[in-house]
Backbone as XML, in Angstrom:
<?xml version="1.0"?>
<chain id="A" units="angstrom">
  <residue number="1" name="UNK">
    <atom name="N" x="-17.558" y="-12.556" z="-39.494"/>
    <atom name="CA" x="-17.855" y="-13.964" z="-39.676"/>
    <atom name="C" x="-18.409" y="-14.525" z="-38.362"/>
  </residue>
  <residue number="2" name="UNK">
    <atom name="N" x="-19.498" y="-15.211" z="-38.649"/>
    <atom name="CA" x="-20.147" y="-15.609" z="-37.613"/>
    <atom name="C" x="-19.527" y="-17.286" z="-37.042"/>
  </residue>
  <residue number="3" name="UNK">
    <atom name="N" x="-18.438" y="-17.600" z="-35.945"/>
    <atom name="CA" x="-18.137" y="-18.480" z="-35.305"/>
    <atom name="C" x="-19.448" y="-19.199" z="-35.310"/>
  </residue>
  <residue number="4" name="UNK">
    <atom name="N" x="-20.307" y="-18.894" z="-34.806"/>
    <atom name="CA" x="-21.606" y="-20.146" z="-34.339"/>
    <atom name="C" x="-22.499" y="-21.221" z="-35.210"/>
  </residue>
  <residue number="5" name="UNK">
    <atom name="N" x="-22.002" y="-20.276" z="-36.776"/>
    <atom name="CA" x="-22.142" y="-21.293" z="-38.068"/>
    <atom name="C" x="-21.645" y="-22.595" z="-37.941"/>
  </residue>
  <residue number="6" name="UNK">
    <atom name="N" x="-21.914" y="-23.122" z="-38.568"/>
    <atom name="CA" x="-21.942" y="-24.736" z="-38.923"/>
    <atom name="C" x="-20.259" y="-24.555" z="-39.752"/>
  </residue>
  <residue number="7" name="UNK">
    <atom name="N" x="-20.750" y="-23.702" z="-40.940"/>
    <atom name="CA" x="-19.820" y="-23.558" z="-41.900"/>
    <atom name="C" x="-18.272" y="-22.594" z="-41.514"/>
  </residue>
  <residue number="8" name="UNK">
    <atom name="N" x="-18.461" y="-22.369" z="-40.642"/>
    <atom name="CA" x="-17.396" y="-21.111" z="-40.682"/>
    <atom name="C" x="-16.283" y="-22.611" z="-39.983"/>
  </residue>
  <residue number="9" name="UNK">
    <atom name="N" x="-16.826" y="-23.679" z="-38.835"/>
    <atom name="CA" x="-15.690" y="-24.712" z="-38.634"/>
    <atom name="C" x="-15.761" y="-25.444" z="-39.720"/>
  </residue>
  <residue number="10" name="UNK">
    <atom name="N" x="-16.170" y="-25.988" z="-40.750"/>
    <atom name="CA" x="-15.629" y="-27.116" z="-41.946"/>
    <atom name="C" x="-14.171" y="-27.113" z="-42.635"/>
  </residue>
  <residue number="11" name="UNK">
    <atom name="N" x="-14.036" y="-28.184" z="-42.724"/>
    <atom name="CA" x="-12.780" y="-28.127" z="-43.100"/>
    <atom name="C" x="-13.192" y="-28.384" z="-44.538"/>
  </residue>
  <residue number="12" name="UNK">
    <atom name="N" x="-12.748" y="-27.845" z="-46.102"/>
    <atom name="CA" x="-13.450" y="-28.404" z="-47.116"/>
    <atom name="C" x="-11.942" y="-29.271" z="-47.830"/>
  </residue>
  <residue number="13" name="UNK">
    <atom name="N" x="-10.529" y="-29.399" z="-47.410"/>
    <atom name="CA" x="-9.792" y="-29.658" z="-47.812"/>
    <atom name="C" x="-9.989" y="-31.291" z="-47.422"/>
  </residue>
  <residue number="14" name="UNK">
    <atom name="N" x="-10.404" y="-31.824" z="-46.408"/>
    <atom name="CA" x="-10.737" y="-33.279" z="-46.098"/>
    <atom name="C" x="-12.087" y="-34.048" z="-46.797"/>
  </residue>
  <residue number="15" name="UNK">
    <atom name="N" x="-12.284" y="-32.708" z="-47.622"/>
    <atom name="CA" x="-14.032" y="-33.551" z="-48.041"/>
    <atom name="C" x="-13.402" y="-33.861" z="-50.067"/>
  </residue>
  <residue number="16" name="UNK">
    <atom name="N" x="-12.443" y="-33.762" z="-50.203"/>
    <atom name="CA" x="-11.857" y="-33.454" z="-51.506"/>
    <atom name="C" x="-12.070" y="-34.866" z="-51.713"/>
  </residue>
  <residue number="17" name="UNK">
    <atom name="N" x="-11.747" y="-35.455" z="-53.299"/>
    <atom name="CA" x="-11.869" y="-36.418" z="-54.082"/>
    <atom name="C" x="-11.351" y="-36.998" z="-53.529"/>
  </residue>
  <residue number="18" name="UNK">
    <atom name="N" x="-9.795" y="-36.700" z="-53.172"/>
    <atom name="CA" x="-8.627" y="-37.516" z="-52.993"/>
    <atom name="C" x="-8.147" y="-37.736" z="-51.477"/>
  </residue>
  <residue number="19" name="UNK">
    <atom name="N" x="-8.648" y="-38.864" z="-50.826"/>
    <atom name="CA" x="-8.314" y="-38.109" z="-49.375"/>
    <atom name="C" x="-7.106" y="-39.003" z="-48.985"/>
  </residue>
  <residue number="20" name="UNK">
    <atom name="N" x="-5.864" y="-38.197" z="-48.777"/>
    <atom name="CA" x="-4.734" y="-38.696" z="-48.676"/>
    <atom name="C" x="-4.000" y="-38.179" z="-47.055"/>
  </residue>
  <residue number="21" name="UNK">
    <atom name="N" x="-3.492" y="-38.774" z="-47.001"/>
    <atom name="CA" x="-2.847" y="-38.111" z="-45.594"/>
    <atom name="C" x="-3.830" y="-38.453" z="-44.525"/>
  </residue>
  <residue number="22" name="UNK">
    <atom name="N" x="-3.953" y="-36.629" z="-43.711"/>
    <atom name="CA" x="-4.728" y="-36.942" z="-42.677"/>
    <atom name="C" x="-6.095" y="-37.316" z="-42.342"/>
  </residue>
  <residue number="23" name="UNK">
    <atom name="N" x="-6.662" y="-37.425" z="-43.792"/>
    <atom name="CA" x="-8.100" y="-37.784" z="-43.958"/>
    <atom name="C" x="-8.120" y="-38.666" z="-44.139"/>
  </residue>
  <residue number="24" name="UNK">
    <atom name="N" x="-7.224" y="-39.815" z="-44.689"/>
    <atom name="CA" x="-7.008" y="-41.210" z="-44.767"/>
    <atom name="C" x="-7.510" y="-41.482" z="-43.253"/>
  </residue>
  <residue number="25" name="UNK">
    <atom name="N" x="-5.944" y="-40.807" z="-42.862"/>
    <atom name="CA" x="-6.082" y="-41.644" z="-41.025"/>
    <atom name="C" x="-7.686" y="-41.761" z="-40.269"/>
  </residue>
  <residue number="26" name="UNK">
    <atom name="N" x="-8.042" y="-40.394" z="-40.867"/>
    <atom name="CA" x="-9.330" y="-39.749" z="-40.257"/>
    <atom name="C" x="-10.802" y="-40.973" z="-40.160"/>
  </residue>
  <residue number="27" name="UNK">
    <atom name="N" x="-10.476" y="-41.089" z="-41.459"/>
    <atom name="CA" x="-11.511" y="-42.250" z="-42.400"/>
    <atom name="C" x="-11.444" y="-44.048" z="-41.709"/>
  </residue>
  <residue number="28" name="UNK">
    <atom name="N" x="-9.836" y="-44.268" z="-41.794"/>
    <atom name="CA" x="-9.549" y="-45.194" z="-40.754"/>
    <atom name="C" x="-10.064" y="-45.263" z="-39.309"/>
  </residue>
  <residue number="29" name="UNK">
    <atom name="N" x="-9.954" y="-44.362" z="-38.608"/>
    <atom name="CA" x="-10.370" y="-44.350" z="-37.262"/>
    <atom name="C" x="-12.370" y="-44.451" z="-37.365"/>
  </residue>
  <residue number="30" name="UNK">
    <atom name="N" x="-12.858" y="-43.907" z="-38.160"/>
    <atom name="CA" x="-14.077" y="-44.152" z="-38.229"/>
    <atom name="C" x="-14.384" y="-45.625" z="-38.529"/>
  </residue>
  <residue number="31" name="UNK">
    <atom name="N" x="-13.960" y="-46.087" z="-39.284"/>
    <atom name="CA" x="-14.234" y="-47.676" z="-39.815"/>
    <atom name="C" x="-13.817" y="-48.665" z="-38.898"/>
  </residue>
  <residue number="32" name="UNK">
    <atom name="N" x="-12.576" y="-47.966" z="-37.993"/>
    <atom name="CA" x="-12.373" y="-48.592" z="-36.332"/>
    <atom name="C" x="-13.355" y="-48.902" z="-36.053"/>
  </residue>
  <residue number="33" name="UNK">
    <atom name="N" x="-13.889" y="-47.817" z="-35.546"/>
    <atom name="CA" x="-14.916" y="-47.597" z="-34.560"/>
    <atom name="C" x="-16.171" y="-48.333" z="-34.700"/>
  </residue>
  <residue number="34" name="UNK">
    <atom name="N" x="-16.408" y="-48.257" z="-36.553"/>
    <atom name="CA" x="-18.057" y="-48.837" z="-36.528"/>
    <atom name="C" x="-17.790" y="-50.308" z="-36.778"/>
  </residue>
  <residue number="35" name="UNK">
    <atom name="N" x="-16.443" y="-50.470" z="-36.795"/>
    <atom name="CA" x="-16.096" y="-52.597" z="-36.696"/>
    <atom name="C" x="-15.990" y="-52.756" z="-35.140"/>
  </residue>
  <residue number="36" name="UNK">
    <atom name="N" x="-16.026" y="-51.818" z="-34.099"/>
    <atom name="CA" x="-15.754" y="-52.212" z="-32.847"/>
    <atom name="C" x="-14.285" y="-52.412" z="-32.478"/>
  </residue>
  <residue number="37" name="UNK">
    <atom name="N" x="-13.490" y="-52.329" z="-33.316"/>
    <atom name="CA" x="-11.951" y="-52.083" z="-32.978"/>
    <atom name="C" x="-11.675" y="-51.072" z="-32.425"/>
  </residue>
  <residue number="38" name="UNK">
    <atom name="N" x="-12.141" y="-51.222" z="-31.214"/>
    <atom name="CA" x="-11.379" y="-49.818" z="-30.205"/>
    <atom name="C" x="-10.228" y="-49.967" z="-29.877"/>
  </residue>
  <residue number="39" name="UNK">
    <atom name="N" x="-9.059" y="-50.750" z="-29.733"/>
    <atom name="CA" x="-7.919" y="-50.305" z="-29.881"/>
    <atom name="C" x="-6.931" y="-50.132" z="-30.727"/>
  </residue>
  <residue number="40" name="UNK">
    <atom name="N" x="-7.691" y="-50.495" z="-31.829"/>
    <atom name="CA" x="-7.177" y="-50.033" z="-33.566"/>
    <atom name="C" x="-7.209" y="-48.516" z="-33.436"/>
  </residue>
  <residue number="41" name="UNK">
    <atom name="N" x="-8.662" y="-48.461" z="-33.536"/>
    <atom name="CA" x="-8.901" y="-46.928" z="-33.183"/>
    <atom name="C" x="-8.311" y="-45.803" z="-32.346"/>
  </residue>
  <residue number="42" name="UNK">
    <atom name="N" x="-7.640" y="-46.513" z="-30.756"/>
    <atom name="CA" x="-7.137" y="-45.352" z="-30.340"/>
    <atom name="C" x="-5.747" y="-45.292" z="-30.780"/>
  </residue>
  <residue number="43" name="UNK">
    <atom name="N" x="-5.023" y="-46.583" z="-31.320"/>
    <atom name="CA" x="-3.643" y="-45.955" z="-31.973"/>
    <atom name="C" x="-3.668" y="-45.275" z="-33.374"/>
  </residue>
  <residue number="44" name="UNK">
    <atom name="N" x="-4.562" y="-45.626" z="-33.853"/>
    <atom name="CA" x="-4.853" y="-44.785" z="-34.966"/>
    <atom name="C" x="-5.135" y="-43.098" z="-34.580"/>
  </residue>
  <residue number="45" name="UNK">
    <atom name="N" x="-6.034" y="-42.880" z="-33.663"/>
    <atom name="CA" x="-5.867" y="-41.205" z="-32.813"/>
    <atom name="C" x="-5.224" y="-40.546" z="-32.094"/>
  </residue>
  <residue number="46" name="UNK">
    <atom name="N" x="-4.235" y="-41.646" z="-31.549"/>
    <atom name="CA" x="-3.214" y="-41.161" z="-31.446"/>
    <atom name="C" x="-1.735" y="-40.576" z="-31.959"/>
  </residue>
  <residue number="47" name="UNK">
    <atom name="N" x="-1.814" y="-41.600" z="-33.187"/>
    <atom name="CA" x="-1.692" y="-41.264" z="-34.188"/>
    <atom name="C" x="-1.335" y="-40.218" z="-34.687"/>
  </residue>
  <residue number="48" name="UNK">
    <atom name="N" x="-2.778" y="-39.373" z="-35.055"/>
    <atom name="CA" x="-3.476" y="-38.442" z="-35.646"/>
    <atom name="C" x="-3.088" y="-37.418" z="-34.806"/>
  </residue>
  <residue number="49" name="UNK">
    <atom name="N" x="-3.378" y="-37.303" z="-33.792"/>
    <atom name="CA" x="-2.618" y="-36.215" z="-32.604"/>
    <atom name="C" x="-1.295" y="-36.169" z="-32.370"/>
  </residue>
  <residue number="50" name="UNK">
    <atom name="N" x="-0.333" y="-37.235" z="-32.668"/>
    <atom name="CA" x="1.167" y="-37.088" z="-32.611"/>
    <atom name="C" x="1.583" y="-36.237" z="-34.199"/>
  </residue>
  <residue number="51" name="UNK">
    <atom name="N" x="0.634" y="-36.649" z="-35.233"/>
    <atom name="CA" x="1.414" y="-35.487" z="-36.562"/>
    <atom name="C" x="0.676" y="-34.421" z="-36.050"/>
  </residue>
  <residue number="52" name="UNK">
    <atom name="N" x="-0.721" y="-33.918" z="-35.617"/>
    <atom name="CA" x="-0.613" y="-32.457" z="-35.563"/>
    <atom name="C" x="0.125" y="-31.793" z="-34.609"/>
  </residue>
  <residue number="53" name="UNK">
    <atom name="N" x="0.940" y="-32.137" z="-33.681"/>
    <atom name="CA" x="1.660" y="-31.714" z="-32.614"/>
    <atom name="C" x="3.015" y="-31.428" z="-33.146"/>
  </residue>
  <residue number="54" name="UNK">
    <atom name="N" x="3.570" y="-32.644" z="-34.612"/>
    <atom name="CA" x="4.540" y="-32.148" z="-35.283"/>
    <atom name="C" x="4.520" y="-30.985" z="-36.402"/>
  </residue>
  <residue number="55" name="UNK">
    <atom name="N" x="4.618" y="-29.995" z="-36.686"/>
    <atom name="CA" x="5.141" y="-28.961" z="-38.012"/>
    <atom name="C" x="5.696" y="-29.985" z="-38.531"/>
  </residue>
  <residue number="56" name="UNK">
    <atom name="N" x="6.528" y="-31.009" z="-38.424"/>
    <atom name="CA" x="6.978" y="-31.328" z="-39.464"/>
    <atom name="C" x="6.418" y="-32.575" z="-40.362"/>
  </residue>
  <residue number="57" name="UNK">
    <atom name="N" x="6.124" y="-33.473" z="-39.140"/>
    <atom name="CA" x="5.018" y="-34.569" z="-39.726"/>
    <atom name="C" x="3.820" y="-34.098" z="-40.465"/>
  </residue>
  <residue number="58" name="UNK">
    <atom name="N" x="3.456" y="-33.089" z="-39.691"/>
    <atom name="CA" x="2.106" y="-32.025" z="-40.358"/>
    <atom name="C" x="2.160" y="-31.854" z="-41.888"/>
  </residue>
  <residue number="59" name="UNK">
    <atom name="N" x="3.364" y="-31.297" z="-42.264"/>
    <atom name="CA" x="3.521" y="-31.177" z="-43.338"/>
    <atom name="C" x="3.729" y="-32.255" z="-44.410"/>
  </residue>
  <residue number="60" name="UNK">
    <atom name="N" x="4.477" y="-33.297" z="-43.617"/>
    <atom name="CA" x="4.547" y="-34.585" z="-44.528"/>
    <atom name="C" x="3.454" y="-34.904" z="-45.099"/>
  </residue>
  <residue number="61" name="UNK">
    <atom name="N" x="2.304" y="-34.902" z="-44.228"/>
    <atom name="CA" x="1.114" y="-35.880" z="-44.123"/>
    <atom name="C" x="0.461" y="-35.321" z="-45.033"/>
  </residue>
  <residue number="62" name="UNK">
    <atom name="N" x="0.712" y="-33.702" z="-45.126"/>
    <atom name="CA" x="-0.429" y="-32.994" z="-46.146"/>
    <atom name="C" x="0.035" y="-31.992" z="-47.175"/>
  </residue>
  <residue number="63" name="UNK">
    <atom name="N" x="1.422" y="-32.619" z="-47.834"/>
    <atom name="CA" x="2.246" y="-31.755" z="-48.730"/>
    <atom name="C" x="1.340" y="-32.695" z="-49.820"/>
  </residue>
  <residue number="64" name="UNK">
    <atom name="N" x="1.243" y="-31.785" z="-51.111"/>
    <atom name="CA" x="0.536" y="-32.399" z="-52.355"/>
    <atom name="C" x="1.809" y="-33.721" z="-53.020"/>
  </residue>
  <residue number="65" name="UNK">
    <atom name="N" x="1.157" y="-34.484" z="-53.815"/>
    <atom name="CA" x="1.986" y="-35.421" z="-54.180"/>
    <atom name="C" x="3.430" y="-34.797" z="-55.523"/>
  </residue>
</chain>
């Protein structure tokens, strides 16, 4: 598998119908950003970096309903 693809980094689980969890947050921090709420935005990424640092939040965020 060729690393230098485009495709080999996609994530296709965040591009799904339903974006719940960490693609929510994900989606949030973008809509920060293009309203100019930069410090919405960085607690929102920070956020986002405090559940992937947890296994356990991790899992909260992205166990199916």
């Amino acid at each position: 598998m060729n690393r230098n693809e485009f495709s080999w980094w996609m994530f296709y689980d965040i591009n799904s119908t339903g974006v719940g969890g960490c693609g929510a947050i994900c989606e949030d921090i973008y809509a920060a950003r293009a309203e100019g709420e930069l410090g919405v935005e960085e607690v929102l990424y920070w956020t986002l970096v405090k559940i992937y640092r947890s296994p356990h939040m991790l899992l909260e965020y992205t166990k199916p309903d």
